[in-house]
C-alpha angles and dihedrals in degrees: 000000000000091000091322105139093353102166151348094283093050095045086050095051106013089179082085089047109123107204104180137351118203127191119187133135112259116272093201106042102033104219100039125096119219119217121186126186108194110199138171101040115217084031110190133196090267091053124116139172117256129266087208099055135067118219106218138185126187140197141188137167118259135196132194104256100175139348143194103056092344105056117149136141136255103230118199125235105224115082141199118201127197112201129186124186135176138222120221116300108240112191095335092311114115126168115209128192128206121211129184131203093228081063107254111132133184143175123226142174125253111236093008100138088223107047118192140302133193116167103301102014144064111184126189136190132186154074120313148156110302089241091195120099131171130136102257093184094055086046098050088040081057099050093046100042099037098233131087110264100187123136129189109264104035123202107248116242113242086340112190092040137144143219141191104251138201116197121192126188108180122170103246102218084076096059114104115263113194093135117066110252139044094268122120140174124228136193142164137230139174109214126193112247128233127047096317105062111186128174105249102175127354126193141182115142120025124249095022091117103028102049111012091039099031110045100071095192112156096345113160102205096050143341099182100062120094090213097185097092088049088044090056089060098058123097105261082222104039125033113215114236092235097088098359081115090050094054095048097052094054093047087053113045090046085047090063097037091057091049087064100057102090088047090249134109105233099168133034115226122237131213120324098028088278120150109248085233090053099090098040100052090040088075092065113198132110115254128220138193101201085176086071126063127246119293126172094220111053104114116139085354100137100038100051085047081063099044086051083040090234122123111260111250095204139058090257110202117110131278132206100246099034113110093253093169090048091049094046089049092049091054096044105029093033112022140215108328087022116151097241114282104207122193080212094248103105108164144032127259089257125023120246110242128221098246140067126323087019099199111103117252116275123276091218088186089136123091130244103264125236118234118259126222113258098258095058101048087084096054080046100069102032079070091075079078104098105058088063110121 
């Protein structure tokens, strides 16, 4: 799933468990760029965000360095981070408050249909419908036998679901500019809160760490070692040197193996032996024109406009109805003038709407749980397994 369950420590605790990050100028308020952070997959009324963890979002501005088989982007310096954190939930009722590094602040209400809103900025907080869909078991069929298993229709994975959502509106003339140009890059963390701030889970493009991380087919460097944890630490806008090796390598080596599934050669390797995709989604962020409207296709856009050497026609980013999975299959598997490979599973549970705060009201089909006695919270959440790719 798009970052749904990616890794031990979100399977352990999965309050810190990004599920999906999405960047897009508004549709309803031209000039504003709308930013969602989708947690705690399978969120049910009982659900609240944690006291103990920081919900961030971060922006910089981006440039297009190079294209063709190089493509890669320039990424700013300058940053502007956008932080919410909650207070204890006390009988379903939780407080949040949003604070911006440029210094605006505001309090806001968890589960309250219209958020928040001071000059520049609207913020809300609170359960809705889980607006990612893809069919995982044809997926995971595909990655162990080698051939794509995907039928028309699909069947939906955990359709009818629910997470925990952070909304952000924020007016765009008051993003930094210190690279020529309206794009920017977004991603998404969950920090730990108090003195000791670490990066629990980071997240730009989907299926970065739960199929190109994740699937070890054919890589040379290891095939033993579950990266995605390691991955998590990193800086979303600077790779460390330590297992920048590792990652490459991964990227790389399932790149290629996906490329193969259609028993076809979409994209030629490079020296030494690297997947042309390998740099580019290796900086894993979103990327977003604000100096385009709105527009519900614009997924890897952008990128694959580099990749072809043409300039991109649409905001890019990446929206909460578009077919996310069917457009990530079509690059890798396809390649780059591919006719569209879908996995038969083309739109969420619930339709986004056009106006704040955009996700589609929750489904809250799930009951309340019940709580469960110390020794069985453990097995609880191993369970989580099997929805591993």
């Amino acid at each position: 799933m798009s970052d749904h369950f990616s890794g031990p420590r979100a399977l352990a605790g999965p309050l810190c468990d990004i599920a999906d990050v999405f960047a897009f100028p508004s549709p309803e308020r031209s000039g504003h760029l709308v930013l969602v952070m989708n947690i705690l997959p399978k969120a049910t009324r009982a659900s609240s965000f944690s006291d103990a963890i920081i919900c961030r979002l971060r922006l910089r501005c981006a440039a297009i360095a190079a294209t063709g088989p190089d493509a890669h982007f320039d990424v700013g310096h300058e940053e502007i981070v956008f932080d919410l954190s909650f207070d204890e939930s006390d009988d379903g009722k939780q407080e949040g408050i949003f604070n911006s590094s440029t210094g605006d602040s505001l309090a806001l209400r968890v589960h309250d249909p219209h958020g928040a809103s001071i000059p520049n900025f609207r913020v809300f907080a609170g359960i809705r419908s889980d607006p990612f869909f893809m069919d995982l078991l044809a997926l995971q069929t595909t990655l162990k036998t080698g051939q794509l298993a995907f039928t028309n229709p699909g069947a939906p994975f955990i359709p009818g679901s629910d997470v925990l959502s952070v909304v952000v509106e924020v007016n765009a003339a008051i993003l930094p500019r210190d690279r020529d140009g309206s794009l920017f890059c977004v991603a998404a963390e969950t920090v730990s809160a108090g003195k000791l701030p670490i990066r629990l889970e980071r997240v730009g493009r989907p299926e970065v760490k739960n199929v190109l991380l994740n699937a070890q087919h054919g890589d040379p460097v290891n095939q033993a070692i579950d990266l995605r944890d390691l991955y998590n630490l990193e800086d979303p806008f600077h790779v460390g040197p330590d297992y920048r090796n590792a990652y490459r390598s991964r990227i790389s080596s399932t790149s290629s193996y996906l490329d193969s599934l259609d028993g076809e050669i979409g994209w030629a390797v490079g020296e030494p032996g690297t997947h042309p995709l390998t740099e580019l989604f290796l900086a894993d962020f979103l990327v977003v024109d604000v100096g385009k409207p709105f527009a519900d296709d614009g997924f890897l856009e952008i990128e694959r406009a580099m990749l072809a050497g043409i300039p991109h026609q649409t905001c890019g980013g990446r929206t909460l109805n578009h077919d996310t999975m069917d457009t990530f299959y079509t690059l890798f598997i396809g390649g780059l003038d591919a006719p569209r490979i879908s996995d038969g599973v083309d739109r969420p549970t619930n339709l986004a709407v056009e106006s704040f705060p955009y996700l589609a009201e929750p489904n809250l089909l799930a009951p309340v749980p019940k709580p469960e006695p110390e020794d069985t919270v453990h097995h609880h959440h191993h369970t989580f397994g099997k929805y591993r790719l």
